[in-house]
C-alpha positions in Angstrom: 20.4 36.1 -46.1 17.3 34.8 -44.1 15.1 35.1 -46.4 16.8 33.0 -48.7 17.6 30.4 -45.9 13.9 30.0 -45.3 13.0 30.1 -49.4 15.5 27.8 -49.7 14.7 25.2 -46.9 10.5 26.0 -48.5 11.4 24.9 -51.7 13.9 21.6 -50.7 12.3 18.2 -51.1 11.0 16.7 -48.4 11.6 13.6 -47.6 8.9 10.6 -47.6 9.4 7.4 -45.8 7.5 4.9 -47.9 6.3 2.1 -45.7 8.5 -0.6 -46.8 11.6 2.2 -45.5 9.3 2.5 -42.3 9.1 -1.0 -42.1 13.0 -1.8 -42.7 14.0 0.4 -40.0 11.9 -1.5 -37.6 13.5 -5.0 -39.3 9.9 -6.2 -40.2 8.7 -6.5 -37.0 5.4 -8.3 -36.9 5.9 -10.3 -39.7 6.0 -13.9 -38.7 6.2 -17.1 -40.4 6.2 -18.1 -44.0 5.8 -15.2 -45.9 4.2 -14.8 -49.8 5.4 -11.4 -51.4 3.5 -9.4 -54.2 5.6 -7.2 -55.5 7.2 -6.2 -58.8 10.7 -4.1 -59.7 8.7 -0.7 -57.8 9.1 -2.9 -54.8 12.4 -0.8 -53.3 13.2 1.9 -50.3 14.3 5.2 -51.1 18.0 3.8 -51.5 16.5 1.3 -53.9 17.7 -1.7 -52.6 14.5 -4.5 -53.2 12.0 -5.5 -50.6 13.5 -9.3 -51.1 16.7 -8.5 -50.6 16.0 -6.5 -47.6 13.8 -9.2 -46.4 16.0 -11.8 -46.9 18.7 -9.6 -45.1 16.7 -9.0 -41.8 15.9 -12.9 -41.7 12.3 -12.9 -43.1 11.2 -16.7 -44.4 9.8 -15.2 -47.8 8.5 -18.4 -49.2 6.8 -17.2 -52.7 6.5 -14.5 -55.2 3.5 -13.5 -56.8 3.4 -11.4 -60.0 0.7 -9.1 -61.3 0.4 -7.5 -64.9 3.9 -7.9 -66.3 5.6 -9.7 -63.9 7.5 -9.6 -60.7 10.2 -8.8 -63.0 8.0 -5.7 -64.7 9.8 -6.4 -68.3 6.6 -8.8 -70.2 4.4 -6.4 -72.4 1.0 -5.5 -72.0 -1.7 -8.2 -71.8 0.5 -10.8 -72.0 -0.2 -13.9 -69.9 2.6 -14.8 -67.6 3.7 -18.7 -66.6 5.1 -19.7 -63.3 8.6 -19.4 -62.6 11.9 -19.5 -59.9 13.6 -16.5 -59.3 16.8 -17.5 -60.4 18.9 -16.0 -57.7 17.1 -17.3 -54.5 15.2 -19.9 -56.1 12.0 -18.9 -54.6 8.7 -19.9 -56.6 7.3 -17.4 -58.9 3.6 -17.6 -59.3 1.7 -15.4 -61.7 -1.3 -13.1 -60.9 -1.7 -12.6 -64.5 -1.9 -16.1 -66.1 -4.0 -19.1 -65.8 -5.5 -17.2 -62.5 -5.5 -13.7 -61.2 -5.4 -14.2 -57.6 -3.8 -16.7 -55.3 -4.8 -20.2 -55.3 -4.6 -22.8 -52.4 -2.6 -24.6 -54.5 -0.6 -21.2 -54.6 -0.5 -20.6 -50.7 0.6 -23.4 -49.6 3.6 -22.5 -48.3 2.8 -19.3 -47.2 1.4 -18.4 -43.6 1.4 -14.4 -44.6 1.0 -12.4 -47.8 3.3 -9.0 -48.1 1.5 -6.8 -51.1 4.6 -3.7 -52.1 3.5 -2.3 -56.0 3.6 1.3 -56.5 0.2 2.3 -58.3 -0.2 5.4 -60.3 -3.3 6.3 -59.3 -5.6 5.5 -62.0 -8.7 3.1 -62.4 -7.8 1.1 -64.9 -4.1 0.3 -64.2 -4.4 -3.3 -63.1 -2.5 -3.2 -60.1 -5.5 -2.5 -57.5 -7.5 -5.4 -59.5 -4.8 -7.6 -58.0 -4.6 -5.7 -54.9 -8.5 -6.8 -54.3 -7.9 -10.2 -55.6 -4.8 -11.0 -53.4 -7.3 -9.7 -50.4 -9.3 -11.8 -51.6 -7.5 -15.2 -51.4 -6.1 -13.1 -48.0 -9.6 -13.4 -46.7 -10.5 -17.1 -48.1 -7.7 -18.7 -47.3 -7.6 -17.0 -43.9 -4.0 -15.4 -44.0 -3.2 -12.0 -42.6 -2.5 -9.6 -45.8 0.1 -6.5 -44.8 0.2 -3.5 -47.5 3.0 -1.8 -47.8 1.9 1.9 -48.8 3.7 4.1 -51.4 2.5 7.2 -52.7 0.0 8.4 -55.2 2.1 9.9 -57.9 -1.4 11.9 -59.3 -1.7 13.5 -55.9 -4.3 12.6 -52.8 -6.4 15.3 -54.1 -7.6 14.7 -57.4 -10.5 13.1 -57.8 -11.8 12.6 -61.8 -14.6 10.7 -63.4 -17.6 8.7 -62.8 -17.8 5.8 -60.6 -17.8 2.5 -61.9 -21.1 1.2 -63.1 -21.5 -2.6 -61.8 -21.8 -3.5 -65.1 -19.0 -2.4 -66.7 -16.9 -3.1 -63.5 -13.5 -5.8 -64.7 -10.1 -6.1 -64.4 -9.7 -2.6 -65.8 -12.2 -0.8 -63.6 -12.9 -3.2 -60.6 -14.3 -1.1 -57.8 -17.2 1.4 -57.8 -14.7 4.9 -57.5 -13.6 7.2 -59.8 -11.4 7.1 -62.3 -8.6 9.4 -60.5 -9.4 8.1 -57.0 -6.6 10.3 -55.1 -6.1 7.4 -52.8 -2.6 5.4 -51.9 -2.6 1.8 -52.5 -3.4 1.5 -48.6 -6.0 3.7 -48.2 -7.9 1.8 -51.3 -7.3 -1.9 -49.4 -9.0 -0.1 -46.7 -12.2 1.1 -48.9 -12.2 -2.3 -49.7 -12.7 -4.7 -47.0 -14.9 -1.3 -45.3 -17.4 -1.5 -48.3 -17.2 -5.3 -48.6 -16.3 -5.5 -52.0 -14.6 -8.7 -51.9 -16.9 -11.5 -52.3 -14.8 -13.6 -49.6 -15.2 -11.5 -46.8 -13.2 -9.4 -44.9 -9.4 -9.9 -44.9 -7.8 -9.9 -42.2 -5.5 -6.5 -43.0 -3.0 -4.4 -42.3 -1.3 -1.4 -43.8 2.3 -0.4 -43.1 1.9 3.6 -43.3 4.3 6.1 -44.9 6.2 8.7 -43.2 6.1 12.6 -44.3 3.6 12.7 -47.1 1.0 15.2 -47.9 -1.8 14.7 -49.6 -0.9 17.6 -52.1 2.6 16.6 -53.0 4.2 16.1 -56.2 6.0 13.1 -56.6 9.2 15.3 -57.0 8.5 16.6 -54.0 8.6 13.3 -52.1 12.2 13.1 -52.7 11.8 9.4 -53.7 13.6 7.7 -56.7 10.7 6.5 -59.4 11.1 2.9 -60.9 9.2 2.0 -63.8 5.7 1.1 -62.9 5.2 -0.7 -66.2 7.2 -0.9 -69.8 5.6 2.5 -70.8 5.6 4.2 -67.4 9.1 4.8 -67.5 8.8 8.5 -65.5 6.6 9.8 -62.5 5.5 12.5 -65.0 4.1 9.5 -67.3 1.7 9.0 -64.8 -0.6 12.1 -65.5 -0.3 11.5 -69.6 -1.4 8.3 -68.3 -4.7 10.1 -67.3 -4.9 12.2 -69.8 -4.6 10.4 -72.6 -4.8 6.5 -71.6 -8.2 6.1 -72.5 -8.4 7.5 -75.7 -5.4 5.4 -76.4 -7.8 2.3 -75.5 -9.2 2.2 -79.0 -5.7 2.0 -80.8 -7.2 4.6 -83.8 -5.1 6.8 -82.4 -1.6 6.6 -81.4 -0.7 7.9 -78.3 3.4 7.8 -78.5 3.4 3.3 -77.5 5.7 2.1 -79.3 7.9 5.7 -79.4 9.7 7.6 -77.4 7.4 9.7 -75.5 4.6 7.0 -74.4 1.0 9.2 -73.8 2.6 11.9 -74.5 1.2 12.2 -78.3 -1.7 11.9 -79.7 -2.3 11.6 -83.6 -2.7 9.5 -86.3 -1.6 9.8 -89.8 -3.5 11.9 -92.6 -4.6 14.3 -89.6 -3.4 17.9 -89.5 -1.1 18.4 -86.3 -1.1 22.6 -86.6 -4.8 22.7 -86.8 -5.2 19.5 -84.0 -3.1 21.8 -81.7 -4.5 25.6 -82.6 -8.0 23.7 -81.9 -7.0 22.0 -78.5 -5.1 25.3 -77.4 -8.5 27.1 -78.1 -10.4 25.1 -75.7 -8.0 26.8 -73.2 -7.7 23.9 -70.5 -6.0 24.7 -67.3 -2.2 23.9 -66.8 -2.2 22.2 -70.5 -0.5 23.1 -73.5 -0.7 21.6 -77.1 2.3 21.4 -79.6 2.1 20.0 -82.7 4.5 17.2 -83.8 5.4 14.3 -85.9 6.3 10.6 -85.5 6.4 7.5 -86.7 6.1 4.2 -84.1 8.4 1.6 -83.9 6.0 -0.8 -83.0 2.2 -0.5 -81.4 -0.3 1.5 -83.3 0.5 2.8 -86.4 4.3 1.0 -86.6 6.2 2.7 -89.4 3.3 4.8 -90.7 4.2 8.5 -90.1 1.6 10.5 -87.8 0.9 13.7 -87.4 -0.9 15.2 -83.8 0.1 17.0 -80.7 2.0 16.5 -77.7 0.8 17.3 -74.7 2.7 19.3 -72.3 1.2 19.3 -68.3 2.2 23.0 -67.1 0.8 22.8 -63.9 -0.5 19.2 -62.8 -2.7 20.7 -60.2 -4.5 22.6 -61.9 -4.6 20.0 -64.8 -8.3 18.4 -65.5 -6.4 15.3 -66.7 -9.1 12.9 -67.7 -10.6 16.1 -69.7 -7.8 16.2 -72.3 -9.2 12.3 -73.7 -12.2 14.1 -74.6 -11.1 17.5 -76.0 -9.0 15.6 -78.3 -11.4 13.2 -79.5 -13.5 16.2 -79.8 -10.9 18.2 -82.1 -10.5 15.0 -84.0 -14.0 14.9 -84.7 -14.1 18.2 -85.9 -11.5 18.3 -88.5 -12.5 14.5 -89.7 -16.5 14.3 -88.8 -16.1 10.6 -90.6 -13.1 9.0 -88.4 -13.9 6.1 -86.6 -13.1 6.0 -83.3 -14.2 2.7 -82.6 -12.9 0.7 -85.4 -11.6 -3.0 -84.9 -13.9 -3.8 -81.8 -12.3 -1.7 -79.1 -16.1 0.0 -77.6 -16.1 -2.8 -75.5 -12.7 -2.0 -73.6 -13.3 2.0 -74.0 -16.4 1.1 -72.3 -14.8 -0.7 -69.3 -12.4 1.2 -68.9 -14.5 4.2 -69.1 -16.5 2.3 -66.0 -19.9 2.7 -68.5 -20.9 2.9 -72.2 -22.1 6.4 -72.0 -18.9 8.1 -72.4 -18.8 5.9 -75.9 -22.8 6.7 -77.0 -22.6 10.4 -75.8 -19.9 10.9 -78.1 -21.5 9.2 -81.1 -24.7 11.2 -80.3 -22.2 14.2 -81.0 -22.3 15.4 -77.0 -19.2 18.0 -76.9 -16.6 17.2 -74.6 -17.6 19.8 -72.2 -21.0 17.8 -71.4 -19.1 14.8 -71.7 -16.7 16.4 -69.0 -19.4 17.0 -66.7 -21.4 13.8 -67.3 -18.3 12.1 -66.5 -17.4 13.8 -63.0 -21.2 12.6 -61.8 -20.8 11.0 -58.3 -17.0 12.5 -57.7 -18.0 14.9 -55.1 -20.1 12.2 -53.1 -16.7 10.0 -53.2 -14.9 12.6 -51.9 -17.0 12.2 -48.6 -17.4 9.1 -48.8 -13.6 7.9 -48.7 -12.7 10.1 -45.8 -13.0 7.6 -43.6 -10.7 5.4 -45.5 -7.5 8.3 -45.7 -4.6 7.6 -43.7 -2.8 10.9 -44.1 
């Protein structure tokens, strides 16, 4: 009966305090004056109520809202410029990070004495959020207005650390800051790497983060106990977040689909006229840790592909710990290869945003110089392990 007390109370959930729950329970304290929040529909405490509504409830003056990629309201697609707006239930101003500008204006900040930034990340490079992150520090530091983080999780874990570092250039809006491509760092800990390495052209900012409670660097996001809001249109699960990794970059060159625009987005892999049983015996033979490959079918509703029927794999994550995510883009563009030598990859101009996203362009010209994706696996890790020192400094937890 002990024993399965104590395997019992092992394997419970524990519970995380994200900082915006921290910071409710102490009803904001410190935050004075007329306040500008960045945020999106991830902006909620473990009970899910909103960061505005709580806000608003503990008698914080929030003043603006600022939107990144997608919205404050998460539901605009991919890519798609956003216009101002009013929230229609407080009537608070709207302004968009991903319009005419990507960072506040003074124009934008005029009403606000304080920014608030609360957007869950998923702990890849190229998801836009920590390009806005930087650029609301940014206007933080210009504009000379204290900047408060509210930190959340990384869903990937606060171990894993994949892929090259940035080159400078190849260094956008999709890979903004010289780490890797898995960084293993929580949205605060990356505002602290960077106003410490002064990678914002205004200066330092003057900044704040409002730490979690109870998290470990190797948990699961199941294991945080918190509820999971969409990130994004097609990060509708906290699982989607490692197919993110593993199969987001790939999915850059859209001559592939990767399940956008189905029902299981970066999930699948494939394209039509391929073979999905030889695709997956070939990806199973490279043997990848925590990975398994099962061939399927599927035809897109919209996206890549819409209403052709593809054939491919899906890939199943067994163990996300031991899972080299990042690996799997390669080892199926590799088995691709291999059972079409003449499919092109990089039809219909997308190098340029492989490239970027990729942080340089010799991911892209190893590959067309027929580099397997085992060198291309190790080329691309190159600098990880000095990160890894190099943000201790930076960790919070």
């Amino acid at each position: 009966m002990i024993a399965t007390a104590i395997a019992a109370l092992l394997l419970a959930p524990a519970t995380v305090k994200t900082g915006l729950d921290v910071w409710r329970d102490e009803q904001f304290v410190s935050l004075m004056g007329r306040v500008g929040l960045i945020t999106n529909p991830t902006g909620v405490d473990s009970g899910l109520s909103t960061n505005l509504d709580l806000m608003l409830e503990a008698g914080v003056n929030v003043t603006a809202l600022y939107g990144p990629e997608h919205g404050v309201r998460g539901g605009t697609p991919a890519g798609v410029k956003i216009e101002n707006a009013t929230d229609p239930e407080t009537g608070i101003p709207e302004f968009s990070l991903y319009g005419s500008t990507r960072r506040p204006t003074a124009a934008m900040l005029k009403n606000v004495d304080v920014l608030v930034f609360d957007i869950q990340d998923i702990g890849s490079r190229s998801y836009t959020y920590i390009a806005t992150l930087g650029a609301c520090m940014e206007s933080a530091a210009e504009f000379k207005k204290p900047i408060y983080v509210i930190d959340r999780p990384n869903p990937i874990g606060g171990d894993r650390i994949e892929g090259n570092i940035a080159e400078p250039a190849y260094q956008s809006f999709v890979s903004p800051y010289a780490i890797p491509y898995c960084h293993g760092l929580t949205i605060g800990e990356l505002a602290q790497m960077i106003k410490g390495e002064k990678w914002n052209r205004a200066g330092a900012a003057d900044l704040h983060i409002v730490k979690m409670k109870g998290w470990r660097r190797s948990m699961s996001w199941a294991e945080t106990g918190l509820p999971w809001v969409a990130t994004s249109p097609h990060i509708p699960h906290p699982a989607t977040a490692a197919f993110y990794a593993a199969t987001g970059i790939i999915g850059e060159l859209q001559s592939v689909s990767i399940g956008v625009g189905y029902t299981s987005p970066f999930e699948l892999v494939g394209a039509p006229k391929l073979s999905a049983r030889t695709l997956a015996k070939d990806l199973t033979a490279q043997n990848l840790s925590g990975i398994t490959f099962r061939s399927t079918w599927w035809t897109p509703y919209y996206a890549a592909f819409k209403g052709e029927s593809c054939a491919g794999v899906q890939v199943h994550i067994t163990d996300e710990g031991k899972a080299p995510l990042t690996r799997v883009n390669f080892e199926l563009m590799d088995a691709i290869r291999k059972q079409q030598p003449d499919f092109d990859f990089f039809v219909g101009g997308r190098a340029d945003m492989f490239d970027k996203v990729c942080g340089t362009a010799s991911i892209r010209k190893g590959f067309l110089a027929g580099k397997s994706a085992a060198t291309m696996w190790s080329e691309w890790n190159t600098g990880a392990d000095n990160f890894r020192k190099s943000r201790k400094k930076y960790l919070l937890y």
